[in-house]
PDB file of N, CA, C and O in Angstrom:
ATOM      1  N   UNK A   1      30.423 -14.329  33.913  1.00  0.00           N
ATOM      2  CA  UNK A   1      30.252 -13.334  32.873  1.00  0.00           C
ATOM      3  C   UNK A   1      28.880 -12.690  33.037  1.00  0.00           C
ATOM      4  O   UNK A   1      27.995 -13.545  33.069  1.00  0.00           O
ATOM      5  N   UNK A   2      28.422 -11.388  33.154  1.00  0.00           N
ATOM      6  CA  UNK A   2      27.645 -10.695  33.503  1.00  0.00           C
ATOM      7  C   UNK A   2      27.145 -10.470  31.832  1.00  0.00           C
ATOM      8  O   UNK A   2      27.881 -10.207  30.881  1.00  0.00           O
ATOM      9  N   UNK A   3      25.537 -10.681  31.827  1.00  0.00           N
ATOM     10  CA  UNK A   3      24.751 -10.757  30.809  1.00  0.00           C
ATOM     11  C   UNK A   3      24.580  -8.900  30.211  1.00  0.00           C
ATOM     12  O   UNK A   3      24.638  -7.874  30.889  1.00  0.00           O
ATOM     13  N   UNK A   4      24.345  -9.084  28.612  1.00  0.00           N
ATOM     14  CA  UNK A   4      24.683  -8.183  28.211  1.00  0.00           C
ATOM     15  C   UNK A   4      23.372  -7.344  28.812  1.00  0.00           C
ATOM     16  O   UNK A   4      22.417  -7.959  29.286  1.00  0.00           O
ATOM     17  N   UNK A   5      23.400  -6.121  28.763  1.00  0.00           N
ATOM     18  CA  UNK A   5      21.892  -5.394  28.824  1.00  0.00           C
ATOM     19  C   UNK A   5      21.353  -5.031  28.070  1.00  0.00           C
ATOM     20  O   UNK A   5      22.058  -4.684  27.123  1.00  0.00           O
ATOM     21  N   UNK A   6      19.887  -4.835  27.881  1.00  0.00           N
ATOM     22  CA  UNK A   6      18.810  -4.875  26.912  1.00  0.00           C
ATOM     23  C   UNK A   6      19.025  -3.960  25.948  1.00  0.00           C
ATOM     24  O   UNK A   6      19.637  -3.024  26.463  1.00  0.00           O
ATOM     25  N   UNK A   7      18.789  -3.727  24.592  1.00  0.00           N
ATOM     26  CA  UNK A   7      19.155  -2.837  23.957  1.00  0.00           C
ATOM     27  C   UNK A   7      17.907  -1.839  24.060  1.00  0.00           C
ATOM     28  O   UNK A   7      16.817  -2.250  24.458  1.00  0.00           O
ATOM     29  N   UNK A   8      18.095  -0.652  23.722  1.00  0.00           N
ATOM     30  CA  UNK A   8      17.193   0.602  23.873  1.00  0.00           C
ATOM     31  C   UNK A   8      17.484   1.376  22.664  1.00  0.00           C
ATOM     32  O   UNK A   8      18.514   1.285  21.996  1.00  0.00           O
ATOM     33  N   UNK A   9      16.562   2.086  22.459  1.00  0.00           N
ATOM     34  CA  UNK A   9      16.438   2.801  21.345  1.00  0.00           C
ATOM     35  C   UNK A   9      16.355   2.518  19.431  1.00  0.00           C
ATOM     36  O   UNK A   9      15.764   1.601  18.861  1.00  0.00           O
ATOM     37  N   UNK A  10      17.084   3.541  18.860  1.00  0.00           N
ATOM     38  CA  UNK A  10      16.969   2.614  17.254  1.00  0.00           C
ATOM     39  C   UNK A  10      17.238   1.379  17.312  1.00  0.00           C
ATOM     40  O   UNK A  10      16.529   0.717  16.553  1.00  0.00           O
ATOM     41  N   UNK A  11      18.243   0.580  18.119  1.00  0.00           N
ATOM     42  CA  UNK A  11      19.092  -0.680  17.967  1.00  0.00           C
ATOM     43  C   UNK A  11      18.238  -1.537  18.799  1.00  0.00           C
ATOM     44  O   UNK A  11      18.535  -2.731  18.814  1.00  0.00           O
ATOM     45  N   UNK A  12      17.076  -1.088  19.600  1.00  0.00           N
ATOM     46  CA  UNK A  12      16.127  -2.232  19.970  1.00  0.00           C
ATOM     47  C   UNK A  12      15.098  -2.362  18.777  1.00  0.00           C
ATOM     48  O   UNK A  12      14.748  -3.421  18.256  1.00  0.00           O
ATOM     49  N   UNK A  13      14.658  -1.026  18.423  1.00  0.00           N
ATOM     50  CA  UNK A  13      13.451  -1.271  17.041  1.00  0.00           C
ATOM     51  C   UNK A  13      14.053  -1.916  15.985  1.00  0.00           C
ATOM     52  O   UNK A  13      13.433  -2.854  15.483  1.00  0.00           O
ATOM     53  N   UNK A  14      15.300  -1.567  15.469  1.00  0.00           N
ATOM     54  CA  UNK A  14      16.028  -2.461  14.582  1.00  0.00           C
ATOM     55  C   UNK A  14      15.853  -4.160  14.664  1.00  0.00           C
ATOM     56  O   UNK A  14      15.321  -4.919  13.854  1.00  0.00           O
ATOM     57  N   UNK A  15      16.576  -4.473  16.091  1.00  0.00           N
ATOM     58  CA  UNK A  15      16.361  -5.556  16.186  1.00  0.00           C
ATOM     59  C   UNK A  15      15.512  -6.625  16.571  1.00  0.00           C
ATOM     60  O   UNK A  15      15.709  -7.816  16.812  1.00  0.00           O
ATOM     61  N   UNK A  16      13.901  -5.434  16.565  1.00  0.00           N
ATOM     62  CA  UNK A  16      13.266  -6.106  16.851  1.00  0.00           C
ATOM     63  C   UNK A  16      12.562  -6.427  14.930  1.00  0.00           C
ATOM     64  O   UNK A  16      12.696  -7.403  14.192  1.00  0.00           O
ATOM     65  N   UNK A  17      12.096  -5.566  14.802  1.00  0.00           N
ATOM     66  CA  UNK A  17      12.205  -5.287  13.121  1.00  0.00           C
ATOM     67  C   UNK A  17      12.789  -6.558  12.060  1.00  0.00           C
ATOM     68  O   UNK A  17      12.279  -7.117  11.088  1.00  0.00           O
ATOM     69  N   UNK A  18      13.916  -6.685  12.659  1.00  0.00           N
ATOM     70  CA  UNK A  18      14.837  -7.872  11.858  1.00  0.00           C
ATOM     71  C   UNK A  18      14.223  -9.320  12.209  1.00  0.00           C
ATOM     72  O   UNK A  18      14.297 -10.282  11.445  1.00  0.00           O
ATOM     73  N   UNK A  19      13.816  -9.332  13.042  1.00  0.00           N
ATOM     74  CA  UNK A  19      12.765 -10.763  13.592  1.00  0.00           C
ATOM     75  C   UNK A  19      11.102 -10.720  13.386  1.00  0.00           C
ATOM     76  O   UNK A  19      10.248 -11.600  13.276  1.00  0.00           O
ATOM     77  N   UNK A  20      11.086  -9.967  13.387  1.00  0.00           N
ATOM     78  CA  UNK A  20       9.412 -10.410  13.596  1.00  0.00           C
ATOM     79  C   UNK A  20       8.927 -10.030  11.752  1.00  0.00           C
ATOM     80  O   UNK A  20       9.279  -9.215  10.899  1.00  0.00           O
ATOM     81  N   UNK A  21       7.815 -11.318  11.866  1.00  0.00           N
ATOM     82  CA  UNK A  21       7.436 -11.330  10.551  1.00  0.00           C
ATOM     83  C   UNK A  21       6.843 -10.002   9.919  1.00  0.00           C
ATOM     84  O   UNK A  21       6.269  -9.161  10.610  1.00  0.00           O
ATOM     85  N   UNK A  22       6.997  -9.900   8.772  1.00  0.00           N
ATOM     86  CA  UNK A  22       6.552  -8.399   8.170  1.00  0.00           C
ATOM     87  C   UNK A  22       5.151  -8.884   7.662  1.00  0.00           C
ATOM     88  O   UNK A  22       4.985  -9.963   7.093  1.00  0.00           O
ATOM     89  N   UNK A  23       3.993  -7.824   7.971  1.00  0.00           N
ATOM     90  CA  UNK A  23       2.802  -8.390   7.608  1.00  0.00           C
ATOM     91  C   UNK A  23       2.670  -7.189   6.329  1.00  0.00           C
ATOM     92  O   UNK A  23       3.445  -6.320   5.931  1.00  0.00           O
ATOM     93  N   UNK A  24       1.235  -7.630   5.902  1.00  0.00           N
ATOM     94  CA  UNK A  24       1.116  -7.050   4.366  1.00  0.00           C
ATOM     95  C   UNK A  24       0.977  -5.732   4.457  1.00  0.00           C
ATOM     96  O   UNK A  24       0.991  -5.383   5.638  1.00  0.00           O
ATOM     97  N   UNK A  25       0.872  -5.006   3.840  1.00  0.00           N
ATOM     98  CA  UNK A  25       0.676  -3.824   4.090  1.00  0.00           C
ATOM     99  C   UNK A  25      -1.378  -3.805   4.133  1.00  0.00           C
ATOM    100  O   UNK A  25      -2.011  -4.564   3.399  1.00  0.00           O
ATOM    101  N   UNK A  26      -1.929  -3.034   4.892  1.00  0.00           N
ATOM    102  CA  UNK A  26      -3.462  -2.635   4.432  1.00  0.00           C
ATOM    103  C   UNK A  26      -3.978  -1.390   3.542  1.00  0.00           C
ATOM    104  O   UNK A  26      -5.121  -1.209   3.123  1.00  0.00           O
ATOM    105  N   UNK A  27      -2.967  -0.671   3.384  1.00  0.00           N
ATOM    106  CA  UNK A  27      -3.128   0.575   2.813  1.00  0.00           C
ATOM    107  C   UNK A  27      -2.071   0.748   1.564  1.00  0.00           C
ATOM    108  O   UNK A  27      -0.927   0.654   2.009  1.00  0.00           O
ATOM    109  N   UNK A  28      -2.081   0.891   0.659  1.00  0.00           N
ATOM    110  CA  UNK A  28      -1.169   1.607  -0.456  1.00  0.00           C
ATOM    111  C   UNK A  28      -1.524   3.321  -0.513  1.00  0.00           C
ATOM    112  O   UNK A  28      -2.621   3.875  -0.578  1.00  0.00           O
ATOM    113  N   UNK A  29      -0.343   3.819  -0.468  1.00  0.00           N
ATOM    114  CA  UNK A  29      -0.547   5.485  -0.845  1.00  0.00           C
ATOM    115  C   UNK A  29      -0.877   5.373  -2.543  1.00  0.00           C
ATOM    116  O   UNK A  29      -1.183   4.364  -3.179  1.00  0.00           O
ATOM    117  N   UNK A  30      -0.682   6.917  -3.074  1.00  0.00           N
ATOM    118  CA  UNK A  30      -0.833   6.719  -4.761  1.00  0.00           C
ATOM    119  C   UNK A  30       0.499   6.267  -5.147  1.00  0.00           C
ATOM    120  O   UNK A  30       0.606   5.351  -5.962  1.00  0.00           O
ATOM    121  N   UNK A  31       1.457   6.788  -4.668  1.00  0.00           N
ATOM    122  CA  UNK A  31       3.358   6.186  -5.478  1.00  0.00           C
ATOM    123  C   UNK A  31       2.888   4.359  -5.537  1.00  0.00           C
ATOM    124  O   UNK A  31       2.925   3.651  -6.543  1.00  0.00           O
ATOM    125  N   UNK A  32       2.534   4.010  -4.363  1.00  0.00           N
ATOM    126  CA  UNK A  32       2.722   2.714  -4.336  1.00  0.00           C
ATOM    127  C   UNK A  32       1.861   1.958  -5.392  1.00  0.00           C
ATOM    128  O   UNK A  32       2.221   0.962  -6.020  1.00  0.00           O
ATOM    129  N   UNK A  33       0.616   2.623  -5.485  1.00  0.00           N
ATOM    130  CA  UNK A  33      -0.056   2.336  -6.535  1.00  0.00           C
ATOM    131  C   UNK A  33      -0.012   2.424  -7.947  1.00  0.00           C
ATOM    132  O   UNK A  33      -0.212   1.501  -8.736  1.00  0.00           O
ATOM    133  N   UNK A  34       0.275   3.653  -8.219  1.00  0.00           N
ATOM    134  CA  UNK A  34       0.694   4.075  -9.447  1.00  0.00           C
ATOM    135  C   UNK A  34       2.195   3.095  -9.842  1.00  0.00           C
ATOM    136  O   UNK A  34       2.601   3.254 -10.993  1.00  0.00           O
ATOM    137  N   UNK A  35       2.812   2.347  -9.156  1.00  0.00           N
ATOM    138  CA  UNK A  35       3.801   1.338  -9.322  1.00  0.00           C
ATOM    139  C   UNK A  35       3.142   0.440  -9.781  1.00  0.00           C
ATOM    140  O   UNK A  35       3.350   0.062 -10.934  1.00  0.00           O
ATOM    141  N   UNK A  36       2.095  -0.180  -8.929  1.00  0.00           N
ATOM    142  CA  UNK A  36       1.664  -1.571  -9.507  1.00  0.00           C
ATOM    143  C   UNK A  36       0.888  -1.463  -9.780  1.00  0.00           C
ATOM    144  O   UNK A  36       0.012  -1.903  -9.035  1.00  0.00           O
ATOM    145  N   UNK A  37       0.509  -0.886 -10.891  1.00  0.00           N
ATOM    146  CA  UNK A  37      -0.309  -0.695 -11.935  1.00  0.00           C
ATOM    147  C   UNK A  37       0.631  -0.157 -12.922  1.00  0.00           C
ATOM    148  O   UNK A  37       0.323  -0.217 -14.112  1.00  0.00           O
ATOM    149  N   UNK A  38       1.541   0.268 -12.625  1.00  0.00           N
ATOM    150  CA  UNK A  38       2.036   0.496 -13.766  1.00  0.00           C
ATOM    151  C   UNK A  38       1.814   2.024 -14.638  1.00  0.00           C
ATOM    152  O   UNK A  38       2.270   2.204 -15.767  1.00  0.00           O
ATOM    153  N   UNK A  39       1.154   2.890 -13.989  1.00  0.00           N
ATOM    154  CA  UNK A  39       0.416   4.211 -13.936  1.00  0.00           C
ATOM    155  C   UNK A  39       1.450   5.404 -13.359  1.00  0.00           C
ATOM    156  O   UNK A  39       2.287   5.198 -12.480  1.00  0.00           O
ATOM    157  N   UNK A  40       1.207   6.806 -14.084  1.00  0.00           N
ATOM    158  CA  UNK A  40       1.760   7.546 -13.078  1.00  0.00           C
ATOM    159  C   UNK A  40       0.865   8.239 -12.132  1.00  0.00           C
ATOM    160  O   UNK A  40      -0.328   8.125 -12.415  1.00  0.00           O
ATOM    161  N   UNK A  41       1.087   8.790 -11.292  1.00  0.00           N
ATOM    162  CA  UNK A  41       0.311   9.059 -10.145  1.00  0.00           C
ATOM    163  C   UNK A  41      -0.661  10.265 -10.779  1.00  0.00           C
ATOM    164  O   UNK A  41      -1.845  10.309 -10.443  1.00  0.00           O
ATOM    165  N   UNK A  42      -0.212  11.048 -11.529  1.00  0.00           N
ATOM    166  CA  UNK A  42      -1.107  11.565 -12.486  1.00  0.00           C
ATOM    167  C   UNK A  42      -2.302  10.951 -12.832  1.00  0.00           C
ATOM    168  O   UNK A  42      -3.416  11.335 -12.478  1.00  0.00           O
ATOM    169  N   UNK A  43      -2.083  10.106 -13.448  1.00  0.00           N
ATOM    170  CA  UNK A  43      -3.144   9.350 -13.381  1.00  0.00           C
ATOM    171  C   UNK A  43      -4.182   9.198 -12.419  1.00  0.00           C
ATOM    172  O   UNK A  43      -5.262   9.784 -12.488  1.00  0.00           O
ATOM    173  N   UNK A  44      -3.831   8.375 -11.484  1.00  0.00           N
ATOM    174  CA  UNK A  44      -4.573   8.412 -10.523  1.00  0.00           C
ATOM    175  C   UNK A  44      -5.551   9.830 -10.099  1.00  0.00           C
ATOM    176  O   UNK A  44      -6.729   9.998 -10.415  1.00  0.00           O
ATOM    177  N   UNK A  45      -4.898  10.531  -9.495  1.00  0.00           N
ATOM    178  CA  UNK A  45      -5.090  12.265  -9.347  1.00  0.00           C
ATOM    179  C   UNK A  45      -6.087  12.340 -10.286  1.00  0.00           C
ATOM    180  O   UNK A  45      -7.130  12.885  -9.924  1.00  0.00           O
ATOM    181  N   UNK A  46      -6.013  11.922 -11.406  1.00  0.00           N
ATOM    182  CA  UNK A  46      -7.699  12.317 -12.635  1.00  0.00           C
ATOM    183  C   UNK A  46      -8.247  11.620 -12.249  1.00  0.00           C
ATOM    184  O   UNK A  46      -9.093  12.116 -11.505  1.00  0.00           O
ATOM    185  N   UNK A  47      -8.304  10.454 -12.312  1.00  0.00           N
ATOM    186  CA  UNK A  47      -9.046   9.670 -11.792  1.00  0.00           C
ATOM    187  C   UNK A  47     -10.278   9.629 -10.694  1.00  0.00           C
ATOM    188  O   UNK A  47     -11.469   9.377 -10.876  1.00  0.00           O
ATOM    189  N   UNK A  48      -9.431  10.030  -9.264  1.00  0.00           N
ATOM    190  CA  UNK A  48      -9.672  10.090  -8.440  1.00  0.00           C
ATOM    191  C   UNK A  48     -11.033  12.073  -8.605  1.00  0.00           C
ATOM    192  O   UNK A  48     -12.008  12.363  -7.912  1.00  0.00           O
ATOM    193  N   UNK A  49     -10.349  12.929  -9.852  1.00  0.00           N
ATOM    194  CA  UNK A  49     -11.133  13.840  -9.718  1.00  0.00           C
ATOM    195  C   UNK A  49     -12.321  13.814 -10.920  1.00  0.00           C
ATOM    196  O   UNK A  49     -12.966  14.800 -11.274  1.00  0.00           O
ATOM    197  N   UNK A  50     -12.448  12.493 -11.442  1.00  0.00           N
ATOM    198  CA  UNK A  50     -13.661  12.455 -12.713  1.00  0.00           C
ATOM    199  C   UNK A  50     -14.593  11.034 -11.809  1.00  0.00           C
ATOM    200  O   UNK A  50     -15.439  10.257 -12.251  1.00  0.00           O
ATOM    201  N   UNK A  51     -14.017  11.150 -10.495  1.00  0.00           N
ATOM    202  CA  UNK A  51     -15.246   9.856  -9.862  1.00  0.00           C
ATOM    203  C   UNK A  51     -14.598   8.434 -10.457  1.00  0.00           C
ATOM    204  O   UNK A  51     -15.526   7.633 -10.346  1.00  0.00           O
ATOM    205  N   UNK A  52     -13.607   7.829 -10.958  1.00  0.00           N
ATOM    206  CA  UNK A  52     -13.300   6.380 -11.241  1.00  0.00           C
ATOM    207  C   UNK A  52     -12.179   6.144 -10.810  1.00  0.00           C
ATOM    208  O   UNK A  52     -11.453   6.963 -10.246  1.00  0.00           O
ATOM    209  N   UNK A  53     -11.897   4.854 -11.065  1.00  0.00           N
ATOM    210  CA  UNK A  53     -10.870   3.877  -9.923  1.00  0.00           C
ATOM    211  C   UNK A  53     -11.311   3.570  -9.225  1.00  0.00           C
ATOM    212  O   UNK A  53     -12.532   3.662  -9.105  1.00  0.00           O
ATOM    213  N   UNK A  54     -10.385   2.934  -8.227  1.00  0.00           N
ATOM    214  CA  UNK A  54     -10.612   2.262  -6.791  1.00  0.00           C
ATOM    215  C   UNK A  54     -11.401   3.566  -5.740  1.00  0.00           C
ATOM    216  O   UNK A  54     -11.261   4.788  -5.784  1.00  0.00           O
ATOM    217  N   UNK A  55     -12.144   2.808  -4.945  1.00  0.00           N
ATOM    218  CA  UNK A  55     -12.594   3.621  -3.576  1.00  0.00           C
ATOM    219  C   UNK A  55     -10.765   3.955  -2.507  1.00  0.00           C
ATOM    220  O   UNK A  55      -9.875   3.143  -2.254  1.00  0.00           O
ATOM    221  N   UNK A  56     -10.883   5.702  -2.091  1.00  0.00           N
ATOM    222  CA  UNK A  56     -10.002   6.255  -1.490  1.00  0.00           C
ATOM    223  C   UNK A  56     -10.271   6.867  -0.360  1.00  0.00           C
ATOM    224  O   UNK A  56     -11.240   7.599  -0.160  1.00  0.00           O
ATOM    225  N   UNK A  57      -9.428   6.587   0.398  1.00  0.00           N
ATOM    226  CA  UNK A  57      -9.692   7.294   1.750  1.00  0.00           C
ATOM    227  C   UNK A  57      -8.339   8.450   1.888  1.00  0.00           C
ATOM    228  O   UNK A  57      -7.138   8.189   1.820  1.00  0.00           O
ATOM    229  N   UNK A  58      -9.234  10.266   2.178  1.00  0.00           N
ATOM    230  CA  UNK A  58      -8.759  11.146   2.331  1.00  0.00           C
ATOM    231  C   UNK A  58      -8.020  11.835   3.570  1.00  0.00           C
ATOM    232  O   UNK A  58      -8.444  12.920   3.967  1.00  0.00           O
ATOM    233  N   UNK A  59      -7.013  11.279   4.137  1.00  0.00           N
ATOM    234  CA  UNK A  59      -6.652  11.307   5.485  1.00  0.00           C
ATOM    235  C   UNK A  59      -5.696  13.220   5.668  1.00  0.00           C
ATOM    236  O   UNK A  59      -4.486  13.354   5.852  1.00  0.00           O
ATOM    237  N   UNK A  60      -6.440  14.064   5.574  1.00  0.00           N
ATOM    238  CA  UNK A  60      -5.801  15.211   5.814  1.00  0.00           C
ATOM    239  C   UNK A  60      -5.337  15.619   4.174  1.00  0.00           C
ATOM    240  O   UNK A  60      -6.248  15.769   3.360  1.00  0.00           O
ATOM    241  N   UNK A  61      -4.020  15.776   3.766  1.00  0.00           N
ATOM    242  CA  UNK A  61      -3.825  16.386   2.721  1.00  0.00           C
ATOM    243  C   UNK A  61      -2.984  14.411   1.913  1.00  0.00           C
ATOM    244  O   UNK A  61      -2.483  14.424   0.789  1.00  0.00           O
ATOM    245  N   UNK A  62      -3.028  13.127   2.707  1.00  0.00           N
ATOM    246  CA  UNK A  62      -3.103  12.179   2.185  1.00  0.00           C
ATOM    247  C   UNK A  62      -3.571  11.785   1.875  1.00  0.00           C
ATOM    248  O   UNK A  62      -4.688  11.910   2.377  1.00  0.00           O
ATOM    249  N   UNK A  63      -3.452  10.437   0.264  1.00  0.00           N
ATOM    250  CA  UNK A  63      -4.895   9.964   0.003  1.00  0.00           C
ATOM    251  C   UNK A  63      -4.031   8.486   0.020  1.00  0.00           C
ATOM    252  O   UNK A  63      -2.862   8.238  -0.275  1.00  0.00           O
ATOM    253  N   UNK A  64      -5.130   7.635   0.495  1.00  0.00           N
ATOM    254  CA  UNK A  64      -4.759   6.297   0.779  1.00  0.00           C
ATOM    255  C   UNK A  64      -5.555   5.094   0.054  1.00  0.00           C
ATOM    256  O   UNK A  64      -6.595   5.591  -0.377  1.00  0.00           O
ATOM    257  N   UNK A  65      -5.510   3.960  -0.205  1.00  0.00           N
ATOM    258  CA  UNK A  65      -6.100   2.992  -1.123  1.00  0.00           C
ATOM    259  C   UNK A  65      -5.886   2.010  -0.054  1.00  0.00           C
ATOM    260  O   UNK A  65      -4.803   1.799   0.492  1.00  0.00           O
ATOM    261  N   UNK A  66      -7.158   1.342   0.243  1.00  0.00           N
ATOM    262  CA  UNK A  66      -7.579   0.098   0.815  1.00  0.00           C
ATOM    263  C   UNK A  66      -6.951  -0.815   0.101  1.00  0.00           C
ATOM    264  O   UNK A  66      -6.944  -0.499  -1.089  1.00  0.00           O
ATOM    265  N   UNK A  67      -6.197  -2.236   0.415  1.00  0.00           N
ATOM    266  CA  UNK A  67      -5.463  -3.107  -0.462  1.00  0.00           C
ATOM    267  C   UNK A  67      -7.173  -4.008  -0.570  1.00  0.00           C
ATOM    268  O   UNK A  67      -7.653  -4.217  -1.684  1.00  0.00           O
ATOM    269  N   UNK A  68      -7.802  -4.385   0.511  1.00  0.00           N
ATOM    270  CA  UNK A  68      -8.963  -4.668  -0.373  1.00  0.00           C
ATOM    271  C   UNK A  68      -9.757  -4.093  -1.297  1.00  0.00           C
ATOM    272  O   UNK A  68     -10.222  -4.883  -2.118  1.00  0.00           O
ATOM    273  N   UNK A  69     -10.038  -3.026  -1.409  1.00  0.00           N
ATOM    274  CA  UNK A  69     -10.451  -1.838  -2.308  1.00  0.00           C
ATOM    275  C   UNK A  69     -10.044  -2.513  -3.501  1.00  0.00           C
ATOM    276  O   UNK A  69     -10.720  -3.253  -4.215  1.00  0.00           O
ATOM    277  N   UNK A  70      -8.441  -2.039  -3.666  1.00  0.00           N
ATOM    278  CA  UNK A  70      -7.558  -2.523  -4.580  1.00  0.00           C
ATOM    279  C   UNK A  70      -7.804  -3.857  -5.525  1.00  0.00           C
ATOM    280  O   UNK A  70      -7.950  -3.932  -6.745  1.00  0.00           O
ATOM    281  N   UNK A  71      -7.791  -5.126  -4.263  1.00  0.00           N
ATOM    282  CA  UNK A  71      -7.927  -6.343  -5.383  1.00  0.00           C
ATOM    283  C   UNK A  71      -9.339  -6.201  -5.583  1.00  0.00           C
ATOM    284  O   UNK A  71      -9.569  -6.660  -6.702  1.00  0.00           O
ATOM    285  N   UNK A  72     -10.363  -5.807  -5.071  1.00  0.00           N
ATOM    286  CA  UNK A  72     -11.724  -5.440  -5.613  1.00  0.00           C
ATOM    287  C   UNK A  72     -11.921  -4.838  -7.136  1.00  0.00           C
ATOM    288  O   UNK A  72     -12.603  -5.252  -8.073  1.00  0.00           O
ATOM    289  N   UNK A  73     -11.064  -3.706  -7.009  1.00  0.00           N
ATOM    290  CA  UNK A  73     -11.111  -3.268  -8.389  1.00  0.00           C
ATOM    291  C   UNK A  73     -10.453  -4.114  -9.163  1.00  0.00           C
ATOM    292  O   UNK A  73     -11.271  -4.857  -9.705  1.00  0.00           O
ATOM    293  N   UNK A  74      -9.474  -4.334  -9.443  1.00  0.00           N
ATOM    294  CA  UNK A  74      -8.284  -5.315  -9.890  1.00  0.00           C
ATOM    295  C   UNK A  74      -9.503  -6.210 -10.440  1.00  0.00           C
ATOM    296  O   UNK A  74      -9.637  -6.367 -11.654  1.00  0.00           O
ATOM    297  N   UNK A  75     -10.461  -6.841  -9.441  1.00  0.00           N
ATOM    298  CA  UNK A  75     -11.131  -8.301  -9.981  1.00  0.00           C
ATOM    299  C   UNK A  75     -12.198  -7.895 -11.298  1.00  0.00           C
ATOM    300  O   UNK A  75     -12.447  -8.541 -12.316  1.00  0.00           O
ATOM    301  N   UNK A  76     -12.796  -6.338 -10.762  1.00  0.00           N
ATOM    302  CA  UNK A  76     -14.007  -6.175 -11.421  1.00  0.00           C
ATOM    303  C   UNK A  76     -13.021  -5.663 -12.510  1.00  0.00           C
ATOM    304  O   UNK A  76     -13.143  -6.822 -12.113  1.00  0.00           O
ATOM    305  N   UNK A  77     -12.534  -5.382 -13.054  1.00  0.00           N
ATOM    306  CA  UNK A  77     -11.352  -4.870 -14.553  1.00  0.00           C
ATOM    307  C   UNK A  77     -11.310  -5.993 -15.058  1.00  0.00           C
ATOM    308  O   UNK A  77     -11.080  -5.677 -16.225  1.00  0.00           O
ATOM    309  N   UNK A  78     -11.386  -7.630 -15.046  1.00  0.00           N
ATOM    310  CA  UNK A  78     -10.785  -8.483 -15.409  1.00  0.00           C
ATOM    311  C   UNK A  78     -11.729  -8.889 -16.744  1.00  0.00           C
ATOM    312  O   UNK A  78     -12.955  -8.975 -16.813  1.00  0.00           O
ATOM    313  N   UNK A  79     -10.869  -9.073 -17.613  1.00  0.00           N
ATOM    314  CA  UNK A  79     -11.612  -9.417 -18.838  1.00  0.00           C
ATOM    315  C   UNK A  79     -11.517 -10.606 -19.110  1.00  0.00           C
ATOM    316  O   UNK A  79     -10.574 -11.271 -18.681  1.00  0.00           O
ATOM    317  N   UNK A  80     -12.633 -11.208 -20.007  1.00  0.00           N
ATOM    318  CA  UNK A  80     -12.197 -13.275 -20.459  1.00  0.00           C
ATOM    319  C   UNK A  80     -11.449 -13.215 -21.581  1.00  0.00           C
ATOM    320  O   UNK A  80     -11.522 -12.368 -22.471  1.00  0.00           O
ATOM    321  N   UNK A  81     -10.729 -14.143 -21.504  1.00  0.00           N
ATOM    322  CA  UNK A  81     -10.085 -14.625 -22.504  1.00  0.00           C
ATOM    323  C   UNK A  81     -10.898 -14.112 -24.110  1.00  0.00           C
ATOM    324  O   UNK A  81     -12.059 -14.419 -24.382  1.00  0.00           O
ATOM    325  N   UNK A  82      -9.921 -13.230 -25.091  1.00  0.00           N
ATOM    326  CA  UNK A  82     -10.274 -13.186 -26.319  1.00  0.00           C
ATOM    327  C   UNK A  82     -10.427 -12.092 -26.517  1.00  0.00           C
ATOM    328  O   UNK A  82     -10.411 -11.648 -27.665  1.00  0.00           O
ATOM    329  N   UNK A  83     -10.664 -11.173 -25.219  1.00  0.00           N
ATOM    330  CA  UNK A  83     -10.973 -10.252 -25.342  1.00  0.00           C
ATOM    331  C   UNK A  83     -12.386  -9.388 -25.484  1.00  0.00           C
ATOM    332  O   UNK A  83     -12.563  -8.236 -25.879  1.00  0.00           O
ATOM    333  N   UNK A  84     -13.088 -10.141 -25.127  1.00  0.00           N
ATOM    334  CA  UNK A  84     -14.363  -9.760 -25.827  1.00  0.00           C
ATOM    335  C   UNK A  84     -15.431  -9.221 -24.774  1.00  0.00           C
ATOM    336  O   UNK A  84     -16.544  -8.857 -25.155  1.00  0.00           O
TER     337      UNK A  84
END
């Protein structure tokens, strides 16, 4: 029996895709952000034009969020218990 031959094209990236571990992402766009946070991207967009939030990187007419950036801000937001 003559071995199958290598796959090429979508059906090699597919299957390579389907095996290999998925690593984290390093970048969130604003959709992705404005998700987990819970925000609409509106938001952000002011944000981003009154100087606050996370540090952004402007890649052409994209704007991108460092996931360290991210839990950076995330940490410095954190309030103690009580509220106070």
């Amino acid at each position: 029996m003559r071995p199958l031959p290598p796959l090429r094209g979508p059906q090699a990236a597919q299957s390579i895709a389907s095996t290999a571990p998925r690593e984290t992402p390093r970048h969130l766009n604003q959709v992705d952000l404005a998700r987990r946070w819970r925000v609409s991207p509106r938001t952000l967009e002011r944000w981003r034009w009154l100087g606050q939030g996370p540090a952004y990187l402007k890649l052409g007419g994209s704007v991108a969020y460092c996931l360290e950036d991210v839990l950076a801000y995330e940490k410095a937001q954190r309030q103690p218990a009580g509220g106070q």
